[in-house]
Each structure stands twice: as structure tokens, then as C-alpha cells.
N, C-alpha and C positions, 0 to 999 in steps of 0.2 A: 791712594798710595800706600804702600807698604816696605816694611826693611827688608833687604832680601839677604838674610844675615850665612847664606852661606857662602859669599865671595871670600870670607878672610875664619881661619882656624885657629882654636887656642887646643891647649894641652891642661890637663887637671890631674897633678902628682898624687897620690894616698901614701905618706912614707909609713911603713908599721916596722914590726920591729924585726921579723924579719924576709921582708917581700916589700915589695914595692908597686901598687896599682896605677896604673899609666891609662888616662882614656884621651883619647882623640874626640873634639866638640866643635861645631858650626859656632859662631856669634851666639846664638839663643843658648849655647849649654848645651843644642841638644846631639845624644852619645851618636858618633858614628862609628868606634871601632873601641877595641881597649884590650890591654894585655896585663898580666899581673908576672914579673921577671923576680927571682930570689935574689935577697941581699946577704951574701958570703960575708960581707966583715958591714959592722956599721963608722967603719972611720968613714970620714966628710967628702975627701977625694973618691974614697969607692964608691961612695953613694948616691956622688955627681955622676959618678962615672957609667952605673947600670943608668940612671935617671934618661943620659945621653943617647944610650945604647936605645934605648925600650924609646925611644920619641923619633929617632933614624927607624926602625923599627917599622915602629906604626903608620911612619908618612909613607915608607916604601909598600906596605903592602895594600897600602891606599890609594898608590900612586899619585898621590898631592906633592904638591910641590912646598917646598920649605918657605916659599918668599911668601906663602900667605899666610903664614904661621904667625900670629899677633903677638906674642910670648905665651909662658907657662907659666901656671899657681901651684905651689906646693902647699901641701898641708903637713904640718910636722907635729908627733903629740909631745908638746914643750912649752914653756914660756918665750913666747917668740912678738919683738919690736917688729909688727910689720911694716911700720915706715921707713926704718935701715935696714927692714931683709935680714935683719939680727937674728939668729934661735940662742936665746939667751941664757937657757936652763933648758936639756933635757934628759931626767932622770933616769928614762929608758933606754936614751942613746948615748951617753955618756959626754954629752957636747956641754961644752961652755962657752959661751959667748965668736960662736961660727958664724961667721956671714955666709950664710950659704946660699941666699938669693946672688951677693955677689958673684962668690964662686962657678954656680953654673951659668949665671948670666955669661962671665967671660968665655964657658966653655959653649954655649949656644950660639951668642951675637944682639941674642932677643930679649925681651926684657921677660924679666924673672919676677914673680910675688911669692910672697909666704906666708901664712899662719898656722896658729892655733889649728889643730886638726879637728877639735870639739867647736870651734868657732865657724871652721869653712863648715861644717853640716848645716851649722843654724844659718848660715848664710845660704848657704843651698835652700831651706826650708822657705828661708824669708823673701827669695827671688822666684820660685818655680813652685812652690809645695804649698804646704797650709799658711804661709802667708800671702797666699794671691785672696786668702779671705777673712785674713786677722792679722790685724795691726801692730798685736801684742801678741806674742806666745814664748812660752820656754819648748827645749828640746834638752832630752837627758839621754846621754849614749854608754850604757853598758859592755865593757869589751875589754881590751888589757889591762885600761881603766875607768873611771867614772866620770861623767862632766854633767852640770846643769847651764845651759847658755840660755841668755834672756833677746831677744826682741820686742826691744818697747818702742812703739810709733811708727814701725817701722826702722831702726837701726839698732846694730847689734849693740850688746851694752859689754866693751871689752874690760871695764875697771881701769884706774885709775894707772897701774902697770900695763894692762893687758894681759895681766892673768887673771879673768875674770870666770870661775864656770867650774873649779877644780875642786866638787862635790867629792869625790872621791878620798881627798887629801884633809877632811874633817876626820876630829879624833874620833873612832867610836870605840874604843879598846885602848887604854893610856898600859893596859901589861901587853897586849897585844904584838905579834911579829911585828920585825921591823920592814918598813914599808919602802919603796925604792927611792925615796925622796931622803928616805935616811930616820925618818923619826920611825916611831911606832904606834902599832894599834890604826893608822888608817883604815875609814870604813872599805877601801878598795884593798889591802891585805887579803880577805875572807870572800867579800862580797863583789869583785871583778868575776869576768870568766878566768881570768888567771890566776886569781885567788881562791876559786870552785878547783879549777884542776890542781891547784898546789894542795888543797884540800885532801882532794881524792888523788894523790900520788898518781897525777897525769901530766906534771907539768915538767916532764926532760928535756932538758935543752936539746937534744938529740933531732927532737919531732918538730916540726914546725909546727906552727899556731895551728893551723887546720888539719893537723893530722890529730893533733893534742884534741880538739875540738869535737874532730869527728870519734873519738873514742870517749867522749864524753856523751855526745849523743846515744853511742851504743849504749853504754850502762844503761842511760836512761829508760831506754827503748826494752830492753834486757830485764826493767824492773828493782835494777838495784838500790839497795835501801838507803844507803850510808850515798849514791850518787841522788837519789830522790831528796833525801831529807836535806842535803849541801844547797839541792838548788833552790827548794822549797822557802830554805832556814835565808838566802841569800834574796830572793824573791820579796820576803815579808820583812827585810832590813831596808831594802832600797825603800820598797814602797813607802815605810815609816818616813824615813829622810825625805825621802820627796815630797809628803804631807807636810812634812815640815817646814821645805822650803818656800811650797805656795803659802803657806799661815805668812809666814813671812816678806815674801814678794807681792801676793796678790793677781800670780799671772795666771793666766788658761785661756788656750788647751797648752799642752804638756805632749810632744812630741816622743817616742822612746822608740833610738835605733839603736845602731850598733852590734857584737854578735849575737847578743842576747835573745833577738830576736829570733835565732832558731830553737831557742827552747821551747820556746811558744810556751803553753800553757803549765810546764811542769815550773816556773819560772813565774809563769803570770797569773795563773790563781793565787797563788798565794802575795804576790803582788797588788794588785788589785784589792787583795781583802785587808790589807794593812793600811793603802791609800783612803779606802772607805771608811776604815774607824777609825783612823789619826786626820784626815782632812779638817780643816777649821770650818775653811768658806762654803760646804757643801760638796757634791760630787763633783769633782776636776775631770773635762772629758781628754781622754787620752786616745792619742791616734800612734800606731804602731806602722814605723816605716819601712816596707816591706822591699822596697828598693835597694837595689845592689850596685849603685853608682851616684848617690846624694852625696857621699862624701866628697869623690875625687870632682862631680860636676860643680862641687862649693868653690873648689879648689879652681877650678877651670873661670869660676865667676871671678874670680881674682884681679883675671886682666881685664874679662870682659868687660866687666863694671866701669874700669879705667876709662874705656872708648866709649860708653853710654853713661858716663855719670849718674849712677844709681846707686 
């Protein structure tokens, strides 16, 4: 006997800051379709509103029908109560205590999840990825901002709030810019991609993230010194923190997604050689996630989980 998990569909949201990744999944999580739609304003109603738009979308051009739609998980980068569907703080969206799993629940009919958008990856990791062969592992995702998320035993470790993972939001510059949480000197100011391209005067609001992105790719590509040495300098900061963290945790392996991953090696040499000389417990093996839908399928395990109790 076997589950034959494609009778019933879920949906796995990615909200960033400003687009929104919509994929279409069978029971297992696995992708059958996905679409990425721009977010014009981040107020809460608007952002239900594309959410609604882009999941009508997807089931029509799939021809599925809605009534085997199980609900949708959203992943939001925030402090978010995923037991009320609460996003509680988020500093890049301007939200304070939104119920936003309520919100579009009413606008669906179906039931709605939400979290941590650094939490759905490791959840993603720890359902489908390198936890189908470790029990325990961290995952650290590079990108508008910084997270380190733990899997120990197998279950995610949220903290005591559920802001558990916000690497990023440690001081490493006390004169340092101020950071969007409002303090200053965060290690994510300098060392995010967002904080690479505010560096390198790529960060216009004008551009969207992957335009900003892809012209940071060119410099690199291009040879430029002042983008070389940003990524390099940013490269050799995370890796340190990260040594840091396993002295401290004791986890491995050590997952690293998020956009950072297209820098590849302008990024990870010098990453690499900081994790090497700052590691306590020895070499931390590090698996690099090459995948372009871990996030939003974390996201999508949201419901699924619900119906399998996993």
C-alpha cells in the first residue's frame, strides 16, 4: 500500500518584500506549477489580495479545481505566533500585530498557516532535504536578511517567543548604520545582499530585488573591485558568526540558502576560509541549497503536516 498524495493540493506563499512566490504542491510538497506576481503596496489587505489573485491563477491554469485545495502556508520574514496566525513584528513590512493567516483565511474559505519565513526553509530542509538523513542540523539563509534555524531530533527549535534564528539582528557594529529593526550596527546592515548592495549604491528602491541583484552579479562578473572586496569582506564576516554559532550550538551539517547562493564562490571562498579558522569543533560540513522552491515548499508543509502529523 501506498499514499497516493495527489488526490488533495496545498499552496506554499514566499511573501518578500517586494513580490510574492506562489507554488502550487500535491500532499508530498511536490512543485507542480508556481508563479512569482509583484507586490505594489505592502499594506495587509493588498497583500491578501495579490496572495488571492496568484492561487485563482495557478489552479486555473492547472485546471484543478479549488475543492481539493487543503489550504495555504505562508511564510512571512517576521516575528510571527504561528498558533494565532499572528505576524507580530515585521520590520521589513511595516506590520504590527496583523492577523494575516485570519485575513486571507476569510478571503479563501480554506484554512491558512503562517510563519517565520527563515523557519518554513528549515522546515522544508527537515521534511524533504538533508533531514531525510539528520536528525539534527542548522540551516542559515543569506538574502534581505540573515537567519541561523536549528533542527534538533528532528523538530524545529522556534524559542521560547518564536523568534528563534535572527542571526542577522546580533550587534556587530555598536557605531554601525541603523538596522530596520531600528537599532544599529546589525551584522545584516553590511553583510545581507541588501546590505552588499547598499554598500555598493545598488540598493534604489526604484529596482526590484532582482534587478538590484542582477546588477550586482554584473559588477562582479565585470571584475569590480570595491563589488569584489564588499562580497568577499561580507563572505568572511558571516562565515566567522557562523563558527561562532556551532562552538555554541554544537549542530552539523549547516545548511546555506537563500540569494546568496548566486554568488557562488565570490561569496564562499572567502566564507569557507573564516568557517575553517574560527570553527571550534572541527570542519562543519556545509551543504549549499541549490533549489529555487525550498522556501515556498516549507511553506506549503504548513498545512500538509496538519493532515499527516509530522
Amino acid at each position: 500500500m501506498r499514499i497516493n498524495y495527489t488526490t488533495r493540493l496545498a499552496i506554499g506563499i514566499k511573501l518578500k518584500s517586494d513580490s510574492i512566490e506562489c507554488l502550487l504542491t500535491d500532499m508530498s510538497t511536490a512543485p507542480i506549477d508556481k508563479l512569482t506576481k509583484a507586490l505594489p503596496s505592502l499594506d495587509p489587505e493588498a497583500v491578501c489580495q495579490i496572495c488571492e489573485e496568484a492561487i485563482a491563477q495557478l489552479m486555473e491554469t492547472q485546471a484543478r479545481d479549488t475543492k481539493n485545495l487543503i489550504g495555504v502556508g505562508v511564510s512571512i520574514p517576521a516575528f510571527v505566533d504561528a498558533e494565532t496566525g499572528v505576524c507580530k513584528t515585521s520590520h521589513r513590512f511595516g506590520w504590527k500585530d496583523i492577523h494575516f493567516a485570519g485575513m486571507l483565511q476569510n478571503k479563501l474559505g480554506i484554512p491558512v498557516k503562517i510563519e517565520d519565513d527563515s523557519h518554513a526553509f528549515a522546515l522544508a530542509h527537515a521534511l524533504f532535504g538533508v533531514g531525510i538523513n539528520h536528525a539534527s542540523f542548522a540551516t542559515v539563509a543569506v538574502g534581505e536578511g540573515i537567519s541561523y534555524e536549528m533542527i534538533l531530533d528532528g523538530k524545529l527549535h522556534r524559542g521560547n517567543t518564536g523568534a528563534a534564528g535572527k542571526l542577522g539582528h546580533m550587534c556587530h557594529d555598536p557605531h554601525g548604520a541603523r538596522c530596520e529593526c531600528g537599532r544599529y550596527g546589525c551584522l545584516q546592515v553590511k553583510n545581507s545582499i541588501s546590505g552588499m548592495l547598499s554598500t555598493l549604491d545598488l540598493n534604489d528602491p526604484q529596482w526590484s530585488f532582482r534587478t538590484r541583484l542582477d546588477r550586482l552579479l554584473a559588477c562582479l562578473a565585470s571584475g569590480d573591485e570595491k563589488a569584489l572586496s564588499t562580497v568577499r569582506d561580507a563572505g568572511y564576516t558571516v562565515g566567522k558568526y557562523l563558527a561562532d554559532m556551532t562552538a555554541v550550538t554544537d549542530v552539523d551539517p549547516v545548511v546555506i540558502g537563500g540569494e546568496v547562493v548566486e554568488l557562488g564562490e565570490y561569496f564562499f571562498d572567502a566564507f569557507n576560509k573564516a568557517l575553517n579558522k574560527y570553527s571550534l569543533h572541527g570542519p562543519i560540513r556545509t551543504y549549499i541549497d541549490n533549489e529555487d522552491n525550498f522556501w515556498s515548499r516549507g511553506a506549503a508543509a504548513l498545512v500538509t503536516q496538519e493532515v499527516f502529523g509530522f
